[in-house]
N, C-alpha and C positions, 0 to 999 in steps of 0.2 A: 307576782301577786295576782290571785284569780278576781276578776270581776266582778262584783254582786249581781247576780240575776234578777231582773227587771220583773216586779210584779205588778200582778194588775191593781193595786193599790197604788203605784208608782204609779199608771198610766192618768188613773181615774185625778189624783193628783192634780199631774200636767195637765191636764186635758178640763180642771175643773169640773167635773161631772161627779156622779155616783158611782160604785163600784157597778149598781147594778145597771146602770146605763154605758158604763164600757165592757159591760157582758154581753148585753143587749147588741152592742153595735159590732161588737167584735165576732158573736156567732149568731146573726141574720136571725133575732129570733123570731118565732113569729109570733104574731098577736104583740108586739113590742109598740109604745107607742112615740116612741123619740121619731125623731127628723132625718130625713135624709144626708140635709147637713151637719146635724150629731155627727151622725153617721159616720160621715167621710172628715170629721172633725177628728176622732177619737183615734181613727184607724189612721189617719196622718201622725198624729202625736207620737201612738206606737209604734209606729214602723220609725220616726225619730230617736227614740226612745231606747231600738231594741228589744222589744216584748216578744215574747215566743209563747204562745198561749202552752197549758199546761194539757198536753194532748190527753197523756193517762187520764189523768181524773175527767176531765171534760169525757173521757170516751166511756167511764166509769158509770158517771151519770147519767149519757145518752144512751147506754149500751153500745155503742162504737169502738172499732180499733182504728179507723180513718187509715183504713188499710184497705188497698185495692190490687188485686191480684189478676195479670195480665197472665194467659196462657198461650202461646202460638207454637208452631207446626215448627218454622224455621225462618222466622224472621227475620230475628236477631244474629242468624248466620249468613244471611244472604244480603246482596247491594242492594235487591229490588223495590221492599218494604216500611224501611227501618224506619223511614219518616211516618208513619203510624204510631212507633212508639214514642217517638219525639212528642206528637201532641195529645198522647195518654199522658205521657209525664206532665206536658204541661199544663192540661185542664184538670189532673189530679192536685200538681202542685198550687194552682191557683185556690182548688178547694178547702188547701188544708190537709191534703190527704198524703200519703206514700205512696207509689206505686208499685208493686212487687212482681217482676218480670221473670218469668220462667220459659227456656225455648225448652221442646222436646226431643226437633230435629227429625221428627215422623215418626219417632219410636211411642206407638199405645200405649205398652206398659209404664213406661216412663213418664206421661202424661199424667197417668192417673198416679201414678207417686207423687206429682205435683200437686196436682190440683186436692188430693189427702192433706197435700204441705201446705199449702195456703189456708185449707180449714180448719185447719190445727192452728196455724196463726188468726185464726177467727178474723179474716177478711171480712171487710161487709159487703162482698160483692165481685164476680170476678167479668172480666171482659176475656172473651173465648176468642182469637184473631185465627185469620187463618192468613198463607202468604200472598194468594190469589184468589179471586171469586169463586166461591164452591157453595155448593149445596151439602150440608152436613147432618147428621140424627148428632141431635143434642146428648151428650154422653149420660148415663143415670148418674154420675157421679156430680152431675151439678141442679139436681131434681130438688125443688124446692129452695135454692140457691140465687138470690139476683142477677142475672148473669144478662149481660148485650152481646152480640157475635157482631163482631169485626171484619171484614170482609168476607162472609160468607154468611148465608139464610138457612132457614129452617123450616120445616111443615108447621110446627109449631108457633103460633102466632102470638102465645101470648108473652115473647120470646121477643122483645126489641132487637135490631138486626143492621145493618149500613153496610152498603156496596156500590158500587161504580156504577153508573148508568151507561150500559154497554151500549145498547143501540144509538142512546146518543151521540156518545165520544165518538163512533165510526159514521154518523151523520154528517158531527161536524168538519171530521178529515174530510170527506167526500167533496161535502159543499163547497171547502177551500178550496179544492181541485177545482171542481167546476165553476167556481169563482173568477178562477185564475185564466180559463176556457178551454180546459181540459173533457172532451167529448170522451176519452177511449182510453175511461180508468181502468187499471188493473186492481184485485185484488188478491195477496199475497195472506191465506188464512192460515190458524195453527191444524192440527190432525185433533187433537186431543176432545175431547166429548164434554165441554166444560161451557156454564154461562156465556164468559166473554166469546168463543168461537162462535154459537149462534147468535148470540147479541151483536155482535159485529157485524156479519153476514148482515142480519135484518138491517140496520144500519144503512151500511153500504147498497142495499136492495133498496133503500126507502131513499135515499137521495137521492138516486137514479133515478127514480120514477117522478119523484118531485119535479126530476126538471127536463123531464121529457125524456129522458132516456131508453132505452129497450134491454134491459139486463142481458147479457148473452155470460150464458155458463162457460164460453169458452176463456172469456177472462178472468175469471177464478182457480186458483189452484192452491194447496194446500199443503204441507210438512210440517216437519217438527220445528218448535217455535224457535228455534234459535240457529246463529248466523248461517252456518251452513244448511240449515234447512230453506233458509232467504234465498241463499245465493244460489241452489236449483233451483228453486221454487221463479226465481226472477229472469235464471237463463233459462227456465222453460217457456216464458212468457214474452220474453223481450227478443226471441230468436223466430217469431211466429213472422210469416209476411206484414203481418197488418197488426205490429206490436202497438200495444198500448201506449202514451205520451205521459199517463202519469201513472203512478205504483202506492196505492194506501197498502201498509203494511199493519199485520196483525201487533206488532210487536215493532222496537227501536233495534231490538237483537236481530229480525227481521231485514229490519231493513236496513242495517250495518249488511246484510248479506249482500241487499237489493244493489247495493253500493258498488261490491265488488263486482258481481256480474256486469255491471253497466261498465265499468270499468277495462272487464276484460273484453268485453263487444265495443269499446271505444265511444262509449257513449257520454257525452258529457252534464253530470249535476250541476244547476238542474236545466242547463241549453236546450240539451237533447232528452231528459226525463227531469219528471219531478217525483219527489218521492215526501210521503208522509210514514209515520210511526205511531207506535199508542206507548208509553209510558212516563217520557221525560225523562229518560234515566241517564244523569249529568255524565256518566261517565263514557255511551256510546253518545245523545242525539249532542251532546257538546263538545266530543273532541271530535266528532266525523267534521274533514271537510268537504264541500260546508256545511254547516253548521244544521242539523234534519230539526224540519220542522216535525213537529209531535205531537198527541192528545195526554195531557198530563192526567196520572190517574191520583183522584185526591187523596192520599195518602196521610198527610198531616193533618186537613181535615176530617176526613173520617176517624181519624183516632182520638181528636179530641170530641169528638161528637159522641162519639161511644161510653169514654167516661165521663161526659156530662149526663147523658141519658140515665147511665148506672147510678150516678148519684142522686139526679133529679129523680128518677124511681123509688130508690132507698130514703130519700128526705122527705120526700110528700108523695107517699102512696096512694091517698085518695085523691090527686090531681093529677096525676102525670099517668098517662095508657100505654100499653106496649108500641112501638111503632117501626115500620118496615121501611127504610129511608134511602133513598137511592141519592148519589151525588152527582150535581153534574161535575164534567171534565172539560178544564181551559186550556183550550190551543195558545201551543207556546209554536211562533213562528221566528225561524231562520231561515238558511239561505237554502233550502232545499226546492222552493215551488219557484214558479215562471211559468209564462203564458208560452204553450206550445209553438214552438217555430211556425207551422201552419195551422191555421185555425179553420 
């Protein structure tokens, strides 16, 4: 026997109120003039209750489909990201909304068949993610279109946007070195011509100086960002007479490299080096032992922030401005730093 579905006569009901007062409380309205703890009265009762607000009509009358359409590159196929989509889902879900995920996997054509397919489901709004920090032209396909960019910006300002605050994250790797009284940091950068490579650098250059340092280019060097690119990049560095005592790596796949070089020079993590990374990514900086400390890039943050912005855009247009949002990034520490054998 099927259930009778709970209406909002049932709610108003239980809850002793008006129909139009658990309308009110149930979709934030505004200019409403019930109580907070109305409010959170009514919305107890029906999540008791089982109410499921009737999205159609509700979207009928707003004009909404309480559809939110996510597009990225390759996200959803890669380790590195996917916690972005975690907290799109979850500040979509908290809103009342779906969220509708499309990867493209880098293929253009393919994108825009997407992004045609979401407007054809009459989204109110799409969040455009990319899998790393880039600078992108906003497609004409989303011109006139609510749209926030998820880890990548735009020339276009009036274009809400979220990314990583690079120069920071590689501050605060640095600082931790030199916290720890590491003088004769290495820097282990990617080649690639993108945000975080210069962001990093600046970074790295600016803690240095902060604390008296003399940057010397000879400890800097650079490859492709992942482990075998670490692991020359680190046996070019660490085979110098006057090797560096700690190694900030551009990347955790970096310095999974940095690991092995140290390794094959007989170096001991982190007795004889200490080493940092930038991402968090559970599956190199937590199974290396030990354990690499890292700059977590905020990933589940910034995705729920994106589809809050897209919402808070689309609900109250004449209050809410475009905005350019950079996040900071919290150092997750294990067992990779220690204070230099010789200070």
């Amino acid at each position: 026997m099927v259930a009778a579905r709970v209406g909002i006569r049932d709610v108003a009901k239980a809850a002793q109120v008006s129909v139009t007062t658990v309308s009110h409380a149930l979709n934030d309205r505004r200019g409403s003039r019930i109580s907070a703890a109305t409010r959170e009265h009514v919305r107890s009762v029906a999540e008791g209750l089982g109410y499921a607000p009737n999205r159609l009509a509700s979207g009928l009358r707003n004009n909404r489909s309480y559809l939110i359409g996510l597009v990225s590159d390759e996200i959803a196929t890669t380790p590195f990201a996917g916690d972005m989509i975690l907290g799109a889902q979850d500040a979509a879900y908290e809103r009342g909304c779906v969220l509708m995920m499309l990867d493209s996997a880098r293929d253009g054509e393919l994108e825009k068949r997407q992004v045609s397919t979401l407007l054809q489901h009459q989204v109110d709004g799409i969040v455009y993610a990319r899998m790393y920090h880039q600078r992108i032209d906003l497609p004409a396909e989303l011109a006139g279109i609510p749209t926030v960019l998820l880890d990548a910006f735009s020339s276009e300002r009036e274009v809400s946007s979220v990314v990583p605050d690079e120069v920071e994250a590689a501050r605060a790797a640095v600082w931790f070195l030199i916290g720890a009284g590491h003088r004769n940091v290495g820097f282990i950068n990617n080649v690639d011509d993108i945000p975080a490579t210069h962001g990093r650098l600046a970074g790295y250059q600016e803690a240095l100086k902060e604390n008296g340092i003399e940057f010397d280019p000879a400890m800097v060097t650079a490859a492709a960002s992942v482990a075998y690119g670490g692991r020359v990049a680190a046996m070019e560095l660490l085979s110098r007479p006057s090797r560096p005592t700690a190694l900030f790596c551009f990347n955790d796949q970096m310095a999974m490299g940095a690991y092995q070089a140290a390794g094959a020079l007989g170096l001991r993590i982190p007795q004889d080096l200490s080493v940092i990374g930038i991402d968090n990514l559970e599956l190199i900086a937590g199974g290396l032992w030990p354990g690499l400390t890292t700059v977590a890039l905020p990933h589940y943050g910034m995705g729920r922030w994106a589809v809050t912005q897209l919402l808070d855009e689309i609900e109250k247009p004449d209050e809410v401005e475009p905005v350019q949002m950079m996040f900071d990034c919290p150092l997750v520490q294990r067992g990779s730093v220690a204070p230099p054998l010789q200070i």
